[in-house]
C-alpha positions as CSV (number, residue, x, y, z in Angstrom):
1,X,0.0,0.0,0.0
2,X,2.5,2.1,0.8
3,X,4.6,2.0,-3.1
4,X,1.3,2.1,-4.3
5,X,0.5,5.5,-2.8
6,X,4.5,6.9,-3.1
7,X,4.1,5.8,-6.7
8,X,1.0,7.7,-7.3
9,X,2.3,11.0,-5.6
10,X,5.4,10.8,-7.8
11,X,2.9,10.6,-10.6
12,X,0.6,13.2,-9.6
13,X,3.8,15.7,-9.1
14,X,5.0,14.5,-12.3
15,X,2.2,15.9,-14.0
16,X,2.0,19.0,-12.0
17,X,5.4,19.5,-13.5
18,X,4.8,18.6,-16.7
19,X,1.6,21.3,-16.7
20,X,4.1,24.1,-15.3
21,X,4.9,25.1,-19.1
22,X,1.1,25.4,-20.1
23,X,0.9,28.9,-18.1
24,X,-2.3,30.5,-19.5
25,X,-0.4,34.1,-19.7
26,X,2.3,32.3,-21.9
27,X,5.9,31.0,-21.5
28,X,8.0,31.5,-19.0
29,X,11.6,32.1,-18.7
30,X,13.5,29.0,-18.5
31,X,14.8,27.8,-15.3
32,X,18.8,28.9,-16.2
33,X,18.6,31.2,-19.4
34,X,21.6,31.2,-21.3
35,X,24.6,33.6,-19.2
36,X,23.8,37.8,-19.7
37,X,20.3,36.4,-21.9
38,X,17.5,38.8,-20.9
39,X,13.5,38.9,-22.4
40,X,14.9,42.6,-23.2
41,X,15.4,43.9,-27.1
42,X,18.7,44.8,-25.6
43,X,19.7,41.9,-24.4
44,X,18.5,39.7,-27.4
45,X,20.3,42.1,-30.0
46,X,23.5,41.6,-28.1
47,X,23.7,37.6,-27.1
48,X,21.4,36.5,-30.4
49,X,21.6,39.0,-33.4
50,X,24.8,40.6,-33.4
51,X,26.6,37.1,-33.2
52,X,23.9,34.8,-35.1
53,X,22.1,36.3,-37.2
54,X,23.8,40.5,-38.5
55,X,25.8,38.2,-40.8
56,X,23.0,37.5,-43.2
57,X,21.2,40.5,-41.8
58,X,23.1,43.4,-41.5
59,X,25.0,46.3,-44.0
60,X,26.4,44.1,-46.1
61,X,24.4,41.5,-46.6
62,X,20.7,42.2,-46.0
63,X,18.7,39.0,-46.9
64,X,15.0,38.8,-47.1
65,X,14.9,42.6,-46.4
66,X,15.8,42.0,-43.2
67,X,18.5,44.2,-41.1
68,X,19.4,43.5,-37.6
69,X,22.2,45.8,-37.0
70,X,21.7,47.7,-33.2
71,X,19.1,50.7,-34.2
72,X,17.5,48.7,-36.8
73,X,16.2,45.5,-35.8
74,X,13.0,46.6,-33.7
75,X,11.2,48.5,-36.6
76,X,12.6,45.8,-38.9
77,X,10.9,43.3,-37.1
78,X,7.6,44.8,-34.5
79,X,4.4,45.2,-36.5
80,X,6.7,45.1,-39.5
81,X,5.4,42.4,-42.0
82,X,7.2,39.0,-43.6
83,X,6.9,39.6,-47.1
84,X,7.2,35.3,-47.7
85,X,3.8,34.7,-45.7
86,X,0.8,37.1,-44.3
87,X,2.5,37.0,-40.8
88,X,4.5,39.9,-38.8
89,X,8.0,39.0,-38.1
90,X,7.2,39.8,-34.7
91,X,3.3,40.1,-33.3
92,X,3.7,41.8,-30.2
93,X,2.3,39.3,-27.4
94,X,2.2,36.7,-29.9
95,X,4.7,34.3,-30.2
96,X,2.9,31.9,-32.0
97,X,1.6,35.0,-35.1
98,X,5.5,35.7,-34.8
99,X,7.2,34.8,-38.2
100,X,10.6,35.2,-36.1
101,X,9.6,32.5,-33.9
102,X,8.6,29.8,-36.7
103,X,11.8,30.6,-38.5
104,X,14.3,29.9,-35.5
105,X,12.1,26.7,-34.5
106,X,12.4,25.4,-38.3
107,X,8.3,25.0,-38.3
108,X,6.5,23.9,-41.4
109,X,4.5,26.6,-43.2
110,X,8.2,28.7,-43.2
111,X,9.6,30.2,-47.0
112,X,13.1,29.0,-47.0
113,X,15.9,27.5,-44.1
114,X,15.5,27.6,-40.5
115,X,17.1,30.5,-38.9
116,X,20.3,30.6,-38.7
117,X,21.8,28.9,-41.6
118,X,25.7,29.2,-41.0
119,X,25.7,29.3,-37.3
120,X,24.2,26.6,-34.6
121,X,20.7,27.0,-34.4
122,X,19.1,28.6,-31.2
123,X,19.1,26.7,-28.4
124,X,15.5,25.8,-26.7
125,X,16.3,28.3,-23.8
126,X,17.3,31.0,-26.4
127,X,14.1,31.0,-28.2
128,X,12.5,30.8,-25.1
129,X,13.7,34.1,-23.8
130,X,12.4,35.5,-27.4
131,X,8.9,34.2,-27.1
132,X,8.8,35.6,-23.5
133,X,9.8,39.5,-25.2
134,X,7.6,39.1,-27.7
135,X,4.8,37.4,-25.2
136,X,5.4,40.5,-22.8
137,X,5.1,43.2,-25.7
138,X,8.0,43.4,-27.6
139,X,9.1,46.3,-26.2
140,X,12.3,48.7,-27.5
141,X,13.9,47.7,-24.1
């Protein structure tokens, strides 16, 4: 009797665990973001887009319209519509209407690679802290 009810308490905090990550006001942060990785524009432009992605989107080599050098990536990507589908590239409170987020996840429905093509793609964690920005706004922060 008593595995029986240790094993069912295990289970029941199993799933309590497991329904952490279905917050109805949207993701959370992960439990150890990636070192100096803030939900903060800042923050993101510094530890994701300057190293990953200002290769392929910056002055010298702006592809799919896209530049996100510092001073130009928020009005490049808030409100600011994908021309490959009739999404924005970032919905504010939206992760999920977010073209950004599909491209780094590699989801179907996406024109082209996932995001980014010559460096390691995202980590989990990294995306993570994007979705929460965007989930809390997307503000110029």
């Amino acid at each position: 009797m008593k595995l029986l009810l240790r094993t069912g308490l295990l289970l029941v905090a199993a799933g309590v665990a497991a329904c952490g990550s279905d917050s109805p006001t949207g993701p959370t942060l992960p439990i150890a973001p990636p070192s100096g990785l803030s939900p903060t524009l800042s923050s993101i432009q510094r530890e994701i887009f300057n190293p990953s992605c200002v290769e392929h989107h910056g002055v010298n080599a702006i592809d799919g319209d896209l530049d996100l050098r510092d001073g130009q990536s928020y009005a490049q990507l808030v409100n600011h519509p994908a021309f490959q589908v009739t999404l924005d590239r970032v919905e504010p409170n939206d992760p999920e209407a977010s073209y950004l987020i599909l491209k780094l996840e590699g989801r179907s429905g996406i024109v082209g690679d996932r995001m980014p093509p010559s460096a390691p793609f995202l980590s989990a964690a990294q995306i993570d802290v994007i979705r929460v920005w965007i989930n809390a706004g997307a503000q110029n922060n």
